[in-house]
C-alpha positions as CSV (number, residue, x, y, z in Angstrom):
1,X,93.0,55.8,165.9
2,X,93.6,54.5,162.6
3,X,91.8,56.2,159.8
4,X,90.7,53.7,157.0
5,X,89.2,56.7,154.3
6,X,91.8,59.2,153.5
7,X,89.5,62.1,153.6
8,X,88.5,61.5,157.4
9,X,92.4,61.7,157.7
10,X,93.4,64.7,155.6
11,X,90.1,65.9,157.5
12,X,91.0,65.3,161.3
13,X,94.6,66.0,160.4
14,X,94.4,69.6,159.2
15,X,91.4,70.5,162.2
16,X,93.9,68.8,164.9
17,X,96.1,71.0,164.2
18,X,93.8,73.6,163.5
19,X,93.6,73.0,167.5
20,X,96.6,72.7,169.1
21,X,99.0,73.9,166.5
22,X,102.2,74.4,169.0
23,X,101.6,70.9,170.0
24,X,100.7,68.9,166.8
25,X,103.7,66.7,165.1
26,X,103.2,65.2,161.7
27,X,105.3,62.3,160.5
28,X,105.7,60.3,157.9
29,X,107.3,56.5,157.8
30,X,108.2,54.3,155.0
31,X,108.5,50.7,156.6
32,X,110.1,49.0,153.0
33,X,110.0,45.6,154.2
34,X,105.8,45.6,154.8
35,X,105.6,47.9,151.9
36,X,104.0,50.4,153.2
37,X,103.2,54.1,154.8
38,X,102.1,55.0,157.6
39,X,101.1,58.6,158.4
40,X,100.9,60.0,161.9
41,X,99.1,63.4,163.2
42,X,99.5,63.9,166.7
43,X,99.3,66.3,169.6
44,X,100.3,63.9,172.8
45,X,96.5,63.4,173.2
46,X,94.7,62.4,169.9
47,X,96.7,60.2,167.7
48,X,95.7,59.8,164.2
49,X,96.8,57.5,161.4
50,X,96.7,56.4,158.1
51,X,98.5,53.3,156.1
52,X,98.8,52.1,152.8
53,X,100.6,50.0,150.8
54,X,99.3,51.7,147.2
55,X,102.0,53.9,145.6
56,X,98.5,55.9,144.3
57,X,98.3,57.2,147.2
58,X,101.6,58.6,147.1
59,X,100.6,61.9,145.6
60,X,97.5,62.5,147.9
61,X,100.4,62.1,151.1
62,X,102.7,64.4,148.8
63,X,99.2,67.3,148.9
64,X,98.3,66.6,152.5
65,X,102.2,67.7,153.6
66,X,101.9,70.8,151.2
67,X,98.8,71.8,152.9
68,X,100.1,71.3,156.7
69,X,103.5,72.8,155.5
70,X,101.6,76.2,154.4
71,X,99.6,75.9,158.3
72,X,102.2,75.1,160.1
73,X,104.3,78.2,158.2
74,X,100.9,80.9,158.4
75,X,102.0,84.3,159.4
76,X,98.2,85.1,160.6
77,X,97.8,81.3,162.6
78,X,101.3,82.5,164.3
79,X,100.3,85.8,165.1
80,X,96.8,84.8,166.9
81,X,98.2,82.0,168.3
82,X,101.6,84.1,169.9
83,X,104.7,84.0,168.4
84,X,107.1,80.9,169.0
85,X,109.2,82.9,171.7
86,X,106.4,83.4,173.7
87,X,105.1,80.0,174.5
88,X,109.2,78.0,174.6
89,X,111.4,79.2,176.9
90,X,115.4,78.6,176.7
């Protein structure tokens, strides 16, 4: 699904992985020869995006990693949601 308001994707982005936080990837893509972003939340069932070609925009991507950096690092999330070792085995 392809978000076209940044605030329903900074929204549905942090709650998906509010969610399923083991499972949720973020990425990032500069494709230089379209001139533009593309930014992808996903957990292998809900795919969300956002693109843009305005370099405005480039500090609102620069927040939204911040914030899912400081979930995805959350000593509290990890500790209700089990520790890494006990949901990957190897």
């Amino acid at each position: 699904m392809v978000f076209l308001t940044w605030d329903e994707f900074s929204e549905g982005a942090e709650a998906l992985f509010l969610r399923r936080p083991h499972h949720t990837r973020f990425v990032f893509k500069y494709k230089p020869r379209q001139c533009h972003f593309v930014l992808k939340v996903t957990d292998d069932r809900v795919v969300l995006q956002y693109r843009s070609n305005q370099t405005t925009q480039i500090n609102r991507m620069l927040t939204l990693t911040q914030s899912m950096n400081q979930l995805m690092s959350t000593k509290k999330l990890a500790a209700d949601m089990g520790a890494p070792g006990t949901w990957c085995t190897g």
